[in-house]
C-alpha positions in Angstrom: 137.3 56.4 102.7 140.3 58.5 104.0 141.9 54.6 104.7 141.5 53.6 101.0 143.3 57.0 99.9 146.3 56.3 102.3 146.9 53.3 101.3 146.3 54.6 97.7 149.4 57.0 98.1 151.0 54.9 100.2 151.2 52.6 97.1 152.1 55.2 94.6 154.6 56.6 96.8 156.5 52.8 96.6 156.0 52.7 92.9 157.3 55.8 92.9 160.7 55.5 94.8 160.8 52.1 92.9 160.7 53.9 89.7 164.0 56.3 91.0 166.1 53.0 92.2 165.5 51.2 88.7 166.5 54.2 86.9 169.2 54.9 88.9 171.0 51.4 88.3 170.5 52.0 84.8 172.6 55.2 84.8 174.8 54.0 86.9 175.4 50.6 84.6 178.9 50.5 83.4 179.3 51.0 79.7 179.6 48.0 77.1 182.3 48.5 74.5 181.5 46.3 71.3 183.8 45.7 68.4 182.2 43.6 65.3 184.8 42.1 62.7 183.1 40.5 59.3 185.6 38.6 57.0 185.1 37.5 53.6 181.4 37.5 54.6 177.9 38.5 52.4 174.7 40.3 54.1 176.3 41.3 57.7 174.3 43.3 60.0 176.4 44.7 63.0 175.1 46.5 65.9 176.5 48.0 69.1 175.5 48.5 72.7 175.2 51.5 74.7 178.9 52.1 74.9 181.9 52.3 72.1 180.9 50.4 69.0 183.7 49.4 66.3 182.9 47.4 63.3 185.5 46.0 60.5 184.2 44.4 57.5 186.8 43.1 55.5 186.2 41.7 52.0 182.6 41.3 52.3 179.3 42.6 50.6 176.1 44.1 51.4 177.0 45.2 55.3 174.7 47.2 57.3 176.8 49.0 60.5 175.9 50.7 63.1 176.8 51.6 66.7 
């Protein structure tokens, strides 16, 4: 019984510091600047990543922006 639990933690433990490394890359991940430009368009949705977002709609209707 005492095996099964060590190898229990033993697994947790790796899921564990597996956890840390993934999140770690994610903070570390360099930072995605977007820029959106809609011209003469109609029903334009434009989103942004994680970093700087800059959207331009230029003679166009019903845009939805975000960033």
């Amino acid at each position: 019984m005492q095996e099964l639990l060590d190898w229990w933690q033993a697994l947790v433990g790796l899921v564990a510091v597996i956890g840390v490394a993934i999140t770690w890359l994610q903070v570390r991940r360099p930072r995605v600047d977007t820029t959106n430009v809609a011209s003469n368009a109609r029903r334009v949705r434009q989103t942004g990543g994680p970093g700087v977002t800059r959207n331009e709609a230029t003679s166009s209707e019903d845009v939805d922006q975000s960033g």
